[in-house]
Short mmCIF file of the C-alpha atoms (twelve columns), coordinates in Angstrom:
data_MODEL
# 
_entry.id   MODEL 
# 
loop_
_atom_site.group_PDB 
_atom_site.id 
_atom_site.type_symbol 
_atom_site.label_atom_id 
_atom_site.label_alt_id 
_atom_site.label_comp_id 
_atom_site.label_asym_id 
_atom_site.label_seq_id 
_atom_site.Cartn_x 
_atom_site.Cartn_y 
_atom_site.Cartn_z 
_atom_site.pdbx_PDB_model_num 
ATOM 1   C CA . UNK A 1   11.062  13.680  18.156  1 
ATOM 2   C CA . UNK A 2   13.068  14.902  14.906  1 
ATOM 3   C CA . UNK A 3   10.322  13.608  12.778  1 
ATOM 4   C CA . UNK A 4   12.215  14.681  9.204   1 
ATOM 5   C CA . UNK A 5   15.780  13.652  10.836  1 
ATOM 6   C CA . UNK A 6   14.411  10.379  12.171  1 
ATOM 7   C CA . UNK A 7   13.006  9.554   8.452   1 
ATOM 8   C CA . UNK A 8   16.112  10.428  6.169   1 
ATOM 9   C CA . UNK A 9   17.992  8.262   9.077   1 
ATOM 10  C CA . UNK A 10  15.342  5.053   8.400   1 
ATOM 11  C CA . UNK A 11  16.104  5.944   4.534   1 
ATOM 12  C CA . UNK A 12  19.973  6.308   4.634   1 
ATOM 13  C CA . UNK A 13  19.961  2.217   5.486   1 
ATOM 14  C CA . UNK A 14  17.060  1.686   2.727   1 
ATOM 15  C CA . UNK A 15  18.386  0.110   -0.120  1 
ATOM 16  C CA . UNK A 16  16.800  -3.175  -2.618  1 
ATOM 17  C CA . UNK A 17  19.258  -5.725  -1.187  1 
ATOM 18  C CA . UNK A 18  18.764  -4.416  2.804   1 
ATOM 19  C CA . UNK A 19  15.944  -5.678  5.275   1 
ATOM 20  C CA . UNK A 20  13.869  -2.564  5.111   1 
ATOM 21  C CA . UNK A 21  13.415  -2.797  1.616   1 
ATOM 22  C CA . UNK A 22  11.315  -6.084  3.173   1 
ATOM 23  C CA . UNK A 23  8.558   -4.035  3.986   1 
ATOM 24  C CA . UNK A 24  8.490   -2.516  0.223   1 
ATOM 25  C CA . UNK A 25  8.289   -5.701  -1.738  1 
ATOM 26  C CA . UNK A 26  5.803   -7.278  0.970   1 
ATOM 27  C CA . UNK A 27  3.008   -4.497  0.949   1 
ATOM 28  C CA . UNK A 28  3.875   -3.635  -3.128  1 
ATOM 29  C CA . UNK A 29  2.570   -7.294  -3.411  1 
ATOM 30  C CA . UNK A 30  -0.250  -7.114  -1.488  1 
ATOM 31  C CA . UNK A 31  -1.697  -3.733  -2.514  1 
ATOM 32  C CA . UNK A 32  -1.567  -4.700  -6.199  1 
ATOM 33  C CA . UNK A 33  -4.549  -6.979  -4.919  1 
ATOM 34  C CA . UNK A 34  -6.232  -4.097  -3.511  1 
ATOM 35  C CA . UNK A 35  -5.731  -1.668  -6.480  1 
ATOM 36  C CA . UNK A 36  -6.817  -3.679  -8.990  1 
ATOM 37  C CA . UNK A 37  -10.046 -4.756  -7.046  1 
ATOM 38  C CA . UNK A 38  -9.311  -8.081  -6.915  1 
ATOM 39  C CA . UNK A 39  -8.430  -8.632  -3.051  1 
ATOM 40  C CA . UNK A 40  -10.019 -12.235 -3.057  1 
ATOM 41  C CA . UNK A 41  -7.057  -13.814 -5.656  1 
ATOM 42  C CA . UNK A 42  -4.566  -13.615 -2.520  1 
ATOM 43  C CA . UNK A 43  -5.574  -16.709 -1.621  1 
ATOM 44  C CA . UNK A 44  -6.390  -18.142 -4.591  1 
ATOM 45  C CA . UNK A 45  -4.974  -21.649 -5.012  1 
ATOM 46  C CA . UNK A 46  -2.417  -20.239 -7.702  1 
ATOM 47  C CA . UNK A 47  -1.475  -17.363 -5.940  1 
ATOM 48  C CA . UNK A 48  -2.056  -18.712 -2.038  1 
ATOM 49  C CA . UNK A 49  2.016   -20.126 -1.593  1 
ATOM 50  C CA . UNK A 50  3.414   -17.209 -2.740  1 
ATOM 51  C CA . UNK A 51  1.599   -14.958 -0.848  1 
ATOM 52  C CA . UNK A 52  2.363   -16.419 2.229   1 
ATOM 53  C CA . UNK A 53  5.636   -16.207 0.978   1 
ATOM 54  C CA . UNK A 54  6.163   -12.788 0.651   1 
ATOM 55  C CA . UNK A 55  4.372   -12.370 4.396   1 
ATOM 56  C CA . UNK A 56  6.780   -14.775 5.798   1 
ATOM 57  C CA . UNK A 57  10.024  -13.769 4.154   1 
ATOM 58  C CA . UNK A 58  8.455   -10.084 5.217   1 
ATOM 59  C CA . UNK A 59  8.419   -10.894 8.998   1 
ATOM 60  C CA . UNK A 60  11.356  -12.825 9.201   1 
ATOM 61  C CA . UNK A 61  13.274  -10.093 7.732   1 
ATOM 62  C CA . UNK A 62  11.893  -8.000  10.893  1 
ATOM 63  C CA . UNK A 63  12.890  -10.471 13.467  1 
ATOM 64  C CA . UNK A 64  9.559   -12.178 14.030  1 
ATOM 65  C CA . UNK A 65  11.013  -15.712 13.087  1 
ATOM 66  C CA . UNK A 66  13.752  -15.471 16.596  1 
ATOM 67  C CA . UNK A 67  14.291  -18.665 18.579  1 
ATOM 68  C CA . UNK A 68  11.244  -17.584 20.685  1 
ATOM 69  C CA . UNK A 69  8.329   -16.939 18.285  1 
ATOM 70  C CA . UNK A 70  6.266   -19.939 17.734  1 
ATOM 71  C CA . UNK A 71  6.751   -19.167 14.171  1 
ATOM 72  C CA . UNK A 72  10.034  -20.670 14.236  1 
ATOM 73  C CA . UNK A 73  8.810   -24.169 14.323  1 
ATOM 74  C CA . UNK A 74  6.247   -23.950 11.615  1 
ATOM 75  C CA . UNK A 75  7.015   -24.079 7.544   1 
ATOM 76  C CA . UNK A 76  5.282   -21.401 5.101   1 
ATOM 77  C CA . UNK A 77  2.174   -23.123 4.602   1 
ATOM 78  C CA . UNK A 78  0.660   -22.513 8.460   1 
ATOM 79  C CA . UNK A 79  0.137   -19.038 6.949   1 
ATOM 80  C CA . UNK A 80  -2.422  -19.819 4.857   1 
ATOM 81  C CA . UNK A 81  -5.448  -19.615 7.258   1 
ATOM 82  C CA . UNK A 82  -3.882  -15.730 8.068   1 
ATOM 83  C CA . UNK A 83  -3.709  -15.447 3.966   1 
ATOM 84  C CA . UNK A 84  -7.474  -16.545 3.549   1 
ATOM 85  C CA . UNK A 85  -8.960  -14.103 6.216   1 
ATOM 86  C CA . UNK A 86  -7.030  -11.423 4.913   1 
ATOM 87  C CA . UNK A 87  -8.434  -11.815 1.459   1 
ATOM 88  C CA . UNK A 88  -12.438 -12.030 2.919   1 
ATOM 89  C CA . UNK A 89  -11.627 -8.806  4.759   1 
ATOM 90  C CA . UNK A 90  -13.859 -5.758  3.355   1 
ATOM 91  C CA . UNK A 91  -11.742 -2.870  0.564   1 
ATOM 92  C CA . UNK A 92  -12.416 -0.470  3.784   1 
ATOM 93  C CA . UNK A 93  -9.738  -2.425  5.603   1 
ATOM 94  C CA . UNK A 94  -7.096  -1.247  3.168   1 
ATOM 95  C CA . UNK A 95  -8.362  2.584   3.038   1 
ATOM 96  C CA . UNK A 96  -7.572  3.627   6.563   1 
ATOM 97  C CA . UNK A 97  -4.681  5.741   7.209   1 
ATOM 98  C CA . UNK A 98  -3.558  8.084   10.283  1 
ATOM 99  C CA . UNK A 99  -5.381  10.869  8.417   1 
ATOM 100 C CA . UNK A 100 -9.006  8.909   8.519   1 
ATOM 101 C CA . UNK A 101 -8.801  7.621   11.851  1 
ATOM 102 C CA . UNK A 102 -11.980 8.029   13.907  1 
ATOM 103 C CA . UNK A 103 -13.756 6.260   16.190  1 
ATOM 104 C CA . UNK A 104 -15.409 4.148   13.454  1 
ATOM 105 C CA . UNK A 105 -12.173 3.033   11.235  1 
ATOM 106 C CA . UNK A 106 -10.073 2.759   14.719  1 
ATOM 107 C CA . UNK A 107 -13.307 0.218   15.581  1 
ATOM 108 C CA . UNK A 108 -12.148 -1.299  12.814  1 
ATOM 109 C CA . UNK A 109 -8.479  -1.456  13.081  1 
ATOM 110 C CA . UNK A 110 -9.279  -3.499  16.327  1 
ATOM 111 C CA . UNK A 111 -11.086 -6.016  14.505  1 
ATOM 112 C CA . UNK A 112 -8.748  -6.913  11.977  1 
ATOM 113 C CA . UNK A 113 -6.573  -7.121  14.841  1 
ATOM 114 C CA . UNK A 114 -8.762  -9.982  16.174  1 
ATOM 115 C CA . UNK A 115 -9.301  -11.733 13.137  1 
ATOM 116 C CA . UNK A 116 -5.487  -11.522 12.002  1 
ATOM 117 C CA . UNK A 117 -4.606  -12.725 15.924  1 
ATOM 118 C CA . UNK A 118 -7.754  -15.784 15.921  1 
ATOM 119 C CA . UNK A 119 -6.139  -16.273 11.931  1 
ATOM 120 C CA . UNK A 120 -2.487  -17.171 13.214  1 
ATOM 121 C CA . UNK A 121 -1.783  -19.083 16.146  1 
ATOM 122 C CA . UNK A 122 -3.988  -22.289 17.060  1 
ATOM 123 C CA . UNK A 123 -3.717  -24.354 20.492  1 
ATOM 124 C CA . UNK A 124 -1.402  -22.527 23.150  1 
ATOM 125 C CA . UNK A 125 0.340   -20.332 20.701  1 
ATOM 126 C CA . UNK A 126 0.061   -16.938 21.511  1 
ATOM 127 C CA . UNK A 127 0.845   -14.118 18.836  1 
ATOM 128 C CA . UNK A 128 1.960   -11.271 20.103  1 
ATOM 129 C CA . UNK A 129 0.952   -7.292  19.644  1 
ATOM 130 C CA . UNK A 130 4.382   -7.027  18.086  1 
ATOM 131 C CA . UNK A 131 3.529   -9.520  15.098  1 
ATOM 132 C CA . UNK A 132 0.209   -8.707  14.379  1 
ATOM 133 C CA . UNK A 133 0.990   -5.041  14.336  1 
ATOM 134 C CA . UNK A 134 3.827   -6.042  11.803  1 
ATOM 135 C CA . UNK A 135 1.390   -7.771  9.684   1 
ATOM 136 C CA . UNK A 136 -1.137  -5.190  9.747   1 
ATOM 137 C CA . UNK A 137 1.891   -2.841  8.115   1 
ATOM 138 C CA . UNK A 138 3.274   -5.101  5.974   1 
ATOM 139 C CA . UNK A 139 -0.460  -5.478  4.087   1 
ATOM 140 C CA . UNK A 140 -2.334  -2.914  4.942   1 
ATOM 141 C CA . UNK A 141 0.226   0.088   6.155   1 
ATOM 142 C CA . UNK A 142 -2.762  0.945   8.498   1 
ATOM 143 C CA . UNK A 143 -0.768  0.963   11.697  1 
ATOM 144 C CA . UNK A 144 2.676   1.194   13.345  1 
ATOM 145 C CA . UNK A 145 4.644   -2.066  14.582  1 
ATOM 146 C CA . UNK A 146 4.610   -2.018  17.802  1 
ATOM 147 C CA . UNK A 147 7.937   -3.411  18.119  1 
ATOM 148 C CA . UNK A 148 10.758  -2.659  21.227  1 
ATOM 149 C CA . UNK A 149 11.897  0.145   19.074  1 
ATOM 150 C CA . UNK A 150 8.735   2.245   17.972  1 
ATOM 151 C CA . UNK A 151 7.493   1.612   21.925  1 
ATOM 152 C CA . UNK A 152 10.672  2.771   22.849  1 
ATOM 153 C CA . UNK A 153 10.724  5.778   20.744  1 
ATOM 154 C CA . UNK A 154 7.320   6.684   21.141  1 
ATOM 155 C CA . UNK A 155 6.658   5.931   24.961  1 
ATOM 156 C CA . UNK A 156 3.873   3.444   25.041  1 
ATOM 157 C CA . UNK A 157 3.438   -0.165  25.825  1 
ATOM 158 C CA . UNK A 158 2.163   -3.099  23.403  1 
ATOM 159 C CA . UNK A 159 -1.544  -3.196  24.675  1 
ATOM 160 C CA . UNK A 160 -3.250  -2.367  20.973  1 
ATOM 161 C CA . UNK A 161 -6.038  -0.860  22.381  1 
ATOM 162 C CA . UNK A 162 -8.380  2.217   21.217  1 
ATOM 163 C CA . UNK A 163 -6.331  4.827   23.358  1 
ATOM 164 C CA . UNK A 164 -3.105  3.922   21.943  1 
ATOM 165 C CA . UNK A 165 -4.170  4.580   18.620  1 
ATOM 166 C CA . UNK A 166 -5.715  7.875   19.483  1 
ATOM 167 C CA . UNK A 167 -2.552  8.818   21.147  1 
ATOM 168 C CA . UNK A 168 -0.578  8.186   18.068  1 
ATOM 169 C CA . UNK A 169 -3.169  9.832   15.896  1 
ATOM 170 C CA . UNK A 170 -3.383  12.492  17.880  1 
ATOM 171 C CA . UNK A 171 0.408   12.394  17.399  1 
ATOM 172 C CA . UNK A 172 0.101   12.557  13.903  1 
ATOM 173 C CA . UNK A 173 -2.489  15.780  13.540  1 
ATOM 174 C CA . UNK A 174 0.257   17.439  15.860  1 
ATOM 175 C CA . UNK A 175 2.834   17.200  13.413  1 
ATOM 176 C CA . UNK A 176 0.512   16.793  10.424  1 
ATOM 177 C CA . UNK A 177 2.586   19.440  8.465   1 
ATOM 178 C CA . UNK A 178 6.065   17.862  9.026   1 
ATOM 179 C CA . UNK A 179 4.826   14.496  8.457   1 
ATOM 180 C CA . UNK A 180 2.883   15.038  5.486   1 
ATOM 181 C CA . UNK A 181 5.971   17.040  3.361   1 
ATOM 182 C CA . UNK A 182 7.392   12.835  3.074   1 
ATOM 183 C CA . UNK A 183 6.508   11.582  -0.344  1 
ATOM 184 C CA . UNK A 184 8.817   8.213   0.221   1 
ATOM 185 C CA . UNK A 185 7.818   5.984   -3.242  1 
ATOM 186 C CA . UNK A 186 8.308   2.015   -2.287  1 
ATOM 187 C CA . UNK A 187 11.149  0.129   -4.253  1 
ATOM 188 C CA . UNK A 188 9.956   -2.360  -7.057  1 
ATOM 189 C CA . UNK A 189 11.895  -5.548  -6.523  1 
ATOM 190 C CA . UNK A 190 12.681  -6.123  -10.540 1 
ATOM 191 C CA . UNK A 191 14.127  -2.805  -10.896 1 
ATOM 192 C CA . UNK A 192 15.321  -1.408  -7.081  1 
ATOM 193 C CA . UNK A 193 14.038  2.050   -8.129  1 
ATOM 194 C CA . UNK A 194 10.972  3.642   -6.822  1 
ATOM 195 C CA . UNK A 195 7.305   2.389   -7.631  1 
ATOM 196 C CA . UNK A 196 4.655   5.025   -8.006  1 
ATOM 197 C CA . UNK A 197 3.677   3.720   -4.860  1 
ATOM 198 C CA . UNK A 198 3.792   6.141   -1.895  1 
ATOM 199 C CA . UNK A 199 4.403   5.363   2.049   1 
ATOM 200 C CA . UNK A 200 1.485   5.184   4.150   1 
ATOM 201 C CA . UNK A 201 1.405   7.966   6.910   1 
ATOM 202 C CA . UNK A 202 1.409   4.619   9.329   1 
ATOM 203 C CA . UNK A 203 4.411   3.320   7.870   1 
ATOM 204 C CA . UNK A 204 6.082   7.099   8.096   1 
ATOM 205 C CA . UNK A 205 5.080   7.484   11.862  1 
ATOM 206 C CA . UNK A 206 6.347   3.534   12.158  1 
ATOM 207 C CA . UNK A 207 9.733   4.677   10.909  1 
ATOM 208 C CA . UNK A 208 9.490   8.204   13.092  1 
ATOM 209 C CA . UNK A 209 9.372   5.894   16.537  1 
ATOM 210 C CA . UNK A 210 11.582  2.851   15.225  1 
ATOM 211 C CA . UNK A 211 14.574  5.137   14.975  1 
ATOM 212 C CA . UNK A 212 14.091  7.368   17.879  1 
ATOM 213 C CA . UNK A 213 13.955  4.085   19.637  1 
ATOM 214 C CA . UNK A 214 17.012  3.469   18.273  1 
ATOM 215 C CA . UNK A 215 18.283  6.662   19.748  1 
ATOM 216 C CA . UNK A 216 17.296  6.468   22.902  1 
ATOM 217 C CA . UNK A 217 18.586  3.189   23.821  1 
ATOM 218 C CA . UNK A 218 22.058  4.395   22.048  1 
ATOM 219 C CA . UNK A 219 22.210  7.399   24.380  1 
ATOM 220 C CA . UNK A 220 21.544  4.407   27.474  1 
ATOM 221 C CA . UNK A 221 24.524  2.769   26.713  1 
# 
């Protein structure tokens, strides 16, 4: 992969009014939580409808509201069980990047996982490795999506499992050089100019596979 091509590529269709600036406004929101140590107001009962706005506007703006997500039929409010186990989740949750992952924060990675997955669908509803994997990145920028496109692009399946993210942290160290020269600030939603708010190495791996997905099935057609 053209890790440096495949980035300015994600950024040349990155603007305050387009989709991808969802991702920007949705995890500037939540990690204002998380760097002013006060991860618990999330779901405060001032604060709980609008964050479960900002995660839903996040992941329909990433497709995860389509006529066959179980999503579709509910209103903004059946996020607030996800909202209120995100906010009892530990600070350490919100610390791991590609660069710290071991066998102990991957451990962990899987948990949230579970807890986000347990936290969002109730009966028969099933939520799928795609949407959790979204969430994850939209609050946390701890891991990929694991979306058609990054799958695609990076030749794995949707199973989030401990060997997939070994194989795309191993991914990472192999290209820790190239990937690490991105500084990519997020865009503040008042202003549309950058934050001081930097890109996760998650999200910059995310965007690495999302567009050589794109790529790949371009050269297909």
């Amino acid at each position: 992969m053209d890790i440096s091509n495949n980035i300015k590529d994600y950024l040349n269709d990155r603007s305050p009014i387009k989709r991808y600036a969802s991702f920007d406004y949705c995890y500037n929101y939540f990690r204002y939580f998380y760097e002013h140590n006060n991860i618990e107001a999330i779901a405060n009962p001032t604060t709980v409808q609008l964050s479960c706005l900002q995660l839903g506007f996040y992941l329909a703006s990433w497709g995860m509201l389509r006529g066959s997500s179980f999503l579709l039929q509910k209103s903004v409010k059946h996020y607030e069980q996800l909202i209120s186990a995100i906010a009892k989740m530990p600070k350490v949750c919100w610390e791991i990047d590609l660069n710290t992952y071991s066998d102990v924060s991957i451990s962990l990675l899987l948990e949230i996982y579970k807890h986000i997955f347990s936290s969002l669908g109730e009966n028969d509803e099933y939520a799928s490795a795609t949407l959790i994997t979204k969430i994850m990145l939209g609050v946390f920028g701890n891991v990929p999506a694991l979306d058609d496109n990054f799958c695609k692009g990076f030749g794995c399946g949707k199973h989030f499992s401990k060997s997939l993210l070994q194989k795309i942290s191993e991914f990472y160290n192999a290209n820790k050089e190239e990937v690490d020269k991105h500084k990519i600030k997020t865009i503040d939603f008042s202003t549309g100019t950058e934050t001081t708010r930097y890109y996760t190495k998650a999200k910059l791996i995310d965007m690495v596979g999302f567009i050589e997905g794109i790529r790949k099935s371009r050269k297909q057609l």
